[in-house]
C-alpha positions in Angstrom: 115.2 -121.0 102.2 113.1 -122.5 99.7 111.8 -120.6 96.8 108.2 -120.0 96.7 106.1 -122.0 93.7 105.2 -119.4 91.0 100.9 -120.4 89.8 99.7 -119.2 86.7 95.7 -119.1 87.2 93.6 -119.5 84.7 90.0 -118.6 85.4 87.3 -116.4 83.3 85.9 -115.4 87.2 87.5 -112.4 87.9 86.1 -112.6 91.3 87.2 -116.2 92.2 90.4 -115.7 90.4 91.2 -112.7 93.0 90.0 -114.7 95.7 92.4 -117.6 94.8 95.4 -114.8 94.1 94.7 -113.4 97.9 94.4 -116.7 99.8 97.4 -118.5 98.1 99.7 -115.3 98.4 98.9 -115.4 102.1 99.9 -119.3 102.3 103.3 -118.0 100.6 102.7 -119.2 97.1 103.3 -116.7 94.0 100.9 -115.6 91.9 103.0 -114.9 88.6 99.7 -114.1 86.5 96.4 -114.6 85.9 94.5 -115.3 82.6 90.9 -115.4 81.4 91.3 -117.1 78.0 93.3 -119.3 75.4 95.3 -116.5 73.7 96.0 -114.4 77.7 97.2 -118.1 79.2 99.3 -118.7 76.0 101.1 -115.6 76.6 101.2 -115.4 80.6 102.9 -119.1 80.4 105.5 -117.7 77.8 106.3 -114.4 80.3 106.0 -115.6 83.9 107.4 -119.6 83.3 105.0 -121.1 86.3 106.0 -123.8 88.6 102.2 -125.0 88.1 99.1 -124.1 86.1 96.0 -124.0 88.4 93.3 -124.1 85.1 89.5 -123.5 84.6 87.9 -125.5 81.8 85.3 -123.0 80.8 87.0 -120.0 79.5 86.5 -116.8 77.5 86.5 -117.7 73.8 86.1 -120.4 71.9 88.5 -122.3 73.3 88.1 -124.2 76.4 91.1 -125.0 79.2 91.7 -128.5 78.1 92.4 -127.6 74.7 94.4 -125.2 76.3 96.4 -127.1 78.8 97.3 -129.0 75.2 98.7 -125.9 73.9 100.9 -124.8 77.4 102.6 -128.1 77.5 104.0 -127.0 74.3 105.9 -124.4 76.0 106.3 -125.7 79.1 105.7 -128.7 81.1 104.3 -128.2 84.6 101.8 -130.1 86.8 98.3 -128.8 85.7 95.2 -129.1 88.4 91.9 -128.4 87.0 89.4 -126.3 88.9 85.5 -126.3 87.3 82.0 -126.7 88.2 81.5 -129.1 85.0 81.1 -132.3 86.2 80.0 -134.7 82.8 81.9 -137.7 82.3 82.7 -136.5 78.9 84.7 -133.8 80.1 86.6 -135.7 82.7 87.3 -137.8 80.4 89.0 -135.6 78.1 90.7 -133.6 80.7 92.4 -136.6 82.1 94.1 -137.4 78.7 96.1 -134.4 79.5 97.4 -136.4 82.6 96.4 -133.6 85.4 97.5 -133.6 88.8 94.3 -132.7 90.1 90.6 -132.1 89.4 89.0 -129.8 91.8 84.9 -128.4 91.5 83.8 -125.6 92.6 83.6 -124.0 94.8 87.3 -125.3 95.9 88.6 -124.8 99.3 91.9 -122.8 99.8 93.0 -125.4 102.1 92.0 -128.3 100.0 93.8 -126.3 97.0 96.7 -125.7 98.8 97.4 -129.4 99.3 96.6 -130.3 96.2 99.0 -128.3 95.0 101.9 -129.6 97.5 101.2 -132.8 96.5 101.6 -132.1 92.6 104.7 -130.9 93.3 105.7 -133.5 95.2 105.0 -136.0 93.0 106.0 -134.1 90.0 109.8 -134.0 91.6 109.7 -137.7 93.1 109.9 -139.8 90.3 106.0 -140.9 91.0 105.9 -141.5 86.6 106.4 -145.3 87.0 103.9 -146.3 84.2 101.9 -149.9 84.7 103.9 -153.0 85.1 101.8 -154.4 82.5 102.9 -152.1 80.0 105.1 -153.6 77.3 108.6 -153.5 77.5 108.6 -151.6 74.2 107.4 -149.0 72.6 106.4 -147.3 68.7 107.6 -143.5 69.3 107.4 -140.5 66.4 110.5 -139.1 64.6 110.2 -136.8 61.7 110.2 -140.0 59.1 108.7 -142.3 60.8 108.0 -143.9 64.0 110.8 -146.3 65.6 110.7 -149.2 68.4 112.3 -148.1 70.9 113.0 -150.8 74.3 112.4 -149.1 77.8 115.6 -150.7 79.0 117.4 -149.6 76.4 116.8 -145.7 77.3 119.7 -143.8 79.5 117.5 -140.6 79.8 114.9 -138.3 78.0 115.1 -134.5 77.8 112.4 -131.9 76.8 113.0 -129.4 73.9 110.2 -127.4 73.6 107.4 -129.5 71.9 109.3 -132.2 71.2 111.6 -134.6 73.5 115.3 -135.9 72.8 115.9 -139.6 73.5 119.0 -140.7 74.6 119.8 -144.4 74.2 122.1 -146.9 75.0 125.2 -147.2 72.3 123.6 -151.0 71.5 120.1 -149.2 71.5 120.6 -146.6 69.2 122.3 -148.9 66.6 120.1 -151.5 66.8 117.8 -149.0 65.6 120.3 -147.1 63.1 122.9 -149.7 62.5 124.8 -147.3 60.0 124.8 -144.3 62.1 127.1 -142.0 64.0 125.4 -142.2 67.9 123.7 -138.9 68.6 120.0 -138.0 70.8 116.8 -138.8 68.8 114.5 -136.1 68.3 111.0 -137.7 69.0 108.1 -135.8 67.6 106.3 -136.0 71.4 106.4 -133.5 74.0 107.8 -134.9 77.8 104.7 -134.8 79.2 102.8 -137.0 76.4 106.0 -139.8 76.6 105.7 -139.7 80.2 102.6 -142.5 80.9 104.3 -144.8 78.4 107.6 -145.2 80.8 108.4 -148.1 83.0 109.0 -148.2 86.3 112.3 -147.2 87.0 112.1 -143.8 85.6 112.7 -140.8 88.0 111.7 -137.1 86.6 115.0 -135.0 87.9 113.8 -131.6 86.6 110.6 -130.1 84.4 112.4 -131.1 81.3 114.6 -134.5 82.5 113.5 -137.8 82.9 116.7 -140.3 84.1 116.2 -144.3 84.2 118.1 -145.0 87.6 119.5 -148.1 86.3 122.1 -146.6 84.4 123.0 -143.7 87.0 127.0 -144.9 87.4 128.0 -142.0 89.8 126.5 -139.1 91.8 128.7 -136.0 92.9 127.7 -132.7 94.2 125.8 -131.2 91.4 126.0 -133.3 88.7 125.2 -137.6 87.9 127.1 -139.5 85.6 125.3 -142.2 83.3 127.5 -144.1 80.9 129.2 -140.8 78.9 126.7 -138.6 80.0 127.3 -135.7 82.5 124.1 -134.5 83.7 124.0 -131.2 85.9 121.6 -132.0 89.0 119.3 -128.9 89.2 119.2 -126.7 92.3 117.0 -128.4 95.1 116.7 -131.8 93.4 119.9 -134.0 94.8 118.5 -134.0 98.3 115.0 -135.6 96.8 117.0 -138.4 94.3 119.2 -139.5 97.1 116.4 -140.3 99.3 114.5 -142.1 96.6 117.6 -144.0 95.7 118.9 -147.0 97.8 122.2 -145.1 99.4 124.3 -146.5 101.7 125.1 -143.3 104.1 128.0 -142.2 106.1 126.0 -141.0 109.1 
C-alpha cells in the first residue's frame, strides 16, 4: 500500500484553503498543514516535511509566496505548484525562476489540482530533469572560494545538504580540478533544486535530495546501486520506477 502524499498549503484564504484541505483529504491526499504567511510556511515546512508545497503568491505580510518558495527550498526540496488569481507577465515570470511544477488561477478545480499534482510527482520521481541538449557540456558552479568548472560527464552523482548540494565526481574529475588533493565530495554553495536546470540529459532524480547520472550506475541489487566506489541506498518505492526507466534486460 502506498503512502499517501503529505501537502503543505499555503494560502491567506482561510476559506479556499479549507476547501482545498476537505476535497484533497477525500481524494486520499494528506493535508500535513496549512499556512497564511512567510514566517507560518517557514515553520510548517520545518515540522510537517511535505511531499509537495501547493503555494499562493499573495500572502499575509510583506512577503509574497515566490519569495517564499525561495526560502522553503532551503529546507527542503519538493515540487512546488502555484495557485493565484495574479495573472501579469511579471509575476510569471518570476515565479517560474523558481522552476514550479505547476501554475494554477483561481479559482482552481479539485480535479484539475489533483492531477496536477500526480503529475509533479511523477515527474519529480522519473528523472524528467534532462536539461536542453544545447546546453554546454560544462558548467561554472559556487564553492566557498570560488567558483569551479565542473564537466557534466565528469559527475557520478549530486546530493542535497540543506542549502547547499555535495558533488561527487569522477577520481579524473575531481583532480583535474584539485590536482593536489586527497578525493572527497565538493560542497557547492547551490541548493539541488537551483543545480537541477543546468544538468544534462542523462541525469535521473532517485530521491528529494539525490540526483544519479545513469551512465556510471555499475550494479543494481535490492536496495541499494553501486557507481564506481559508491554504495548508494535505493530509497523505499523508488527501485521499481529506475528499473523501468533504465534499459533492463528482464528475466520474465
Amino acid at each position: 500500500m502506498e503512502t499517501p502524499l503529505r501537502i503543505l498549503i499555503v494560502e491567506d484564504d482561510l476559506f479556499m484553503a479549507t476547501d482545498m484541505e476537505e476535497s484533497l483529504s477525500k481524494s486520499g491526499y494528506i493535508i500535513c498543514g496549512k499556512a497564511t504567511s512567510y514566517e507560518d510556511a517557514i515553520r510548517s515546512m520545518e515540522q510537517s516535511q511535505p511531499d509537495i508545497v501547493l503555494m499562493d503568491i499573495m500572502l499575509n505580510g510583506p512577503i509574497d509566496g515566490i519569495t517564499t518558495v525561495k526560502e522553503l527550498m532551503r529546507i527542503k526540496w519538493v515540487p512546488v505548484i502555484y495557485i493565484t488569481g495574479n495573472s501579469e507577465a511579471e509575476t510569471f515570470k518570476r515565479a517560474k525562476g523558481t522552476f514550479p511544477a505547476a501554475f494554477l488561477h483561481k479559482p482552481v478545480r479539485v480535479r484539475e489540482l489533483a492531477a496536477q499534482i500526480d503529475l509533479a510527482m511523477h515527474n519529480f520521481y522519473a528523472g524528467n530533469i534532462a536539461g536542453s541538449p544545447e546546453l554546454p557540456d560544462h558548467t561554472f558552479l559556487p564553492t566557498g572560494s570560488g567558483y569551479i568548472r565542473v564537466i557534466k560527464t565528469e559527475i557520478l552523482f549530486v546530493k542535497a545538504d540543506r542549502g547547499n548540494s555535495e558533488l561527487f565526481l569522477t577520481p579524473a574529475g575531481f583532480h583535474r580540478i584539485y590536482p593536489t588533493r586527497t578525493y572527497h565530495a565538493i560542497n557547492i554553495s547551490l541548493n539541488l533544486g537551483r543545480l537541477l536546470p543546468y544538468l544534462s540529459a542523462g541525469f535521473y532524480q532517485l530521491s528529494r535530495s539525490l540526483v544519479i547520472n545513469l551512465a556510471y550506475i555499475d550494479r543494481i541489487e535490492s536496495n541499494q546501486l553501486y557507481i564506481g566506489s559508491h554504495e548508494i541506498a535505493i530509497p523505499d518505492g523508488a527501485r521499481k520506477p529506475l528499473i523501468n526507466y533504465l534499459q533492463v534486460v528482464r528475466t520474465r
